[in-house]
C-alpha positions in Angstrom: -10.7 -13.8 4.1 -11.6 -10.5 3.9 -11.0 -9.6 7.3 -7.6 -10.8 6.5 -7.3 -8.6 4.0 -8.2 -6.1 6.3 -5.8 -6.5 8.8 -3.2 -7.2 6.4 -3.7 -3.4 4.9 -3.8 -2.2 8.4 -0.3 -3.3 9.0 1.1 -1.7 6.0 -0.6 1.5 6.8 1.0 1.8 10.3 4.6 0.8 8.6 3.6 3.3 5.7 2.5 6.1 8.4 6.1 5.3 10.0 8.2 5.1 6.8 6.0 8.9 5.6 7.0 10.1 9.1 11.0 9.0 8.7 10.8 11.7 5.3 10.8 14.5 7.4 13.0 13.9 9.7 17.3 13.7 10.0 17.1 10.0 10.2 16.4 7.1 7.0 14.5 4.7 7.9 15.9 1.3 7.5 16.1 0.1 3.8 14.4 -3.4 5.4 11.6 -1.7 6.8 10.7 -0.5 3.1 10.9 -3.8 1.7 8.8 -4.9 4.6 6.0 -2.3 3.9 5.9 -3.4 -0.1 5.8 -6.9 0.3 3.4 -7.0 2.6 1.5 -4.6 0.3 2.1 -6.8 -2.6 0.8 -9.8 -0.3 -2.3 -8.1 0.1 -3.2 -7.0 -3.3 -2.8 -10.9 -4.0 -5.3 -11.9 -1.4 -7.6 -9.4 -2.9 -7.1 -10.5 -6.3 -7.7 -14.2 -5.2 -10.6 -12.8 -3.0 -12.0 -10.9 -6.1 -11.8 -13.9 -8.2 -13.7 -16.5 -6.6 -16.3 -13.7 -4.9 -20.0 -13.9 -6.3 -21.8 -10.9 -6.0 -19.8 -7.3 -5.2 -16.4 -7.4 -5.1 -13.8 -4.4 -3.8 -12.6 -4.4 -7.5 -12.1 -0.4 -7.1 -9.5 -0.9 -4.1 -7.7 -3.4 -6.1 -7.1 -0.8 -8.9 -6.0 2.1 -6.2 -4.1 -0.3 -5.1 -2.2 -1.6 -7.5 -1.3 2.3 -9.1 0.2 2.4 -5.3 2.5 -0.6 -6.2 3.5 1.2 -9.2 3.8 4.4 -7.6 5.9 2.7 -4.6 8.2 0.8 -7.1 8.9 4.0 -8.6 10.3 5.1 -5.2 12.1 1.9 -4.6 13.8 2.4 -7.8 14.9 5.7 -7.3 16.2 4.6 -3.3 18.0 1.7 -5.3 19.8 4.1 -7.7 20.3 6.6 -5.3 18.9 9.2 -6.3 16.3 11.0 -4.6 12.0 11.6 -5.3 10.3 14.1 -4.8 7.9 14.5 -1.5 4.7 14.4 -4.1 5.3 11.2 -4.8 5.2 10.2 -1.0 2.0 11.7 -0.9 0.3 10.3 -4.6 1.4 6.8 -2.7 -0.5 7.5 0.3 -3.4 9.1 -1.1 -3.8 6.3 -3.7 -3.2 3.7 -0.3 -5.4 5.3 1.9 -8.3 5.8 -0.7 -8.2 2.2 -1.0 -7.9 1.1 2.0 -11.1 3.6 2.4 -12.9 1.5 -0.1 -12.0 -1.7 1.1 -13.1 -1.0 4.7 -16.3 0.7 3.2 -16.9 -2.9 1.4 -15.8 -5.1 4.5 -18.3 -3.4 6.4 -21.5 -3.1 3.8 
């Protein structure tokens, strides 16, 4: 299961590197591919919460905190794409750091 997990995150890094790359240049990125990237984000933070639940012993409970302040941080930039208005770029990165801390931790556990 918690390889899953794993590869789950890994896909919604590369569509979050993609998505982080589309900000600086003249093109959007397709309003799809966004929704893409956070559901399959929320998918995985409801693995790890089902994974966390029935776990004896250590669980990644830190990467499902980092986690979930990403999903709040990433609903804040879906709301501001659905109003049209526009975030700033430190946003972008608080999301990623928060994501890619986590997905640090979680690796860190999947391979301990």
């Amino acid at each position: 299961m918690l390889t899953f997990i794993v590869i789950v995150y890994t896909v919604v890094a590369f569509i979050g590197i993609y998505l982080f790359s589309k900000l600086f240049s003249a093109t959007p990125p397709k309003f799809i591919v966004g929704i893409i990237h956070g559901s399959l984000g929320l998918f995985g933070i409801a693995c790890l919460i089902f994974y966390v639940s029935f776990s004896k012993g250590d669980s990644p409970a830190v990467s499902v905190l980092l986690f979930v302040s990403a999903l709040f941080i990433g609903g804040g930039m879906l709301a501001a794409k659905m109003t049209k208005k526009k975030f700033p770029l430190w946003i972008a990165l608080l999301h990623a750091a928060f994501a890619a801390t986590g997905i640090y931790y979680l690796i860190s556990f999947w391979l301990n």
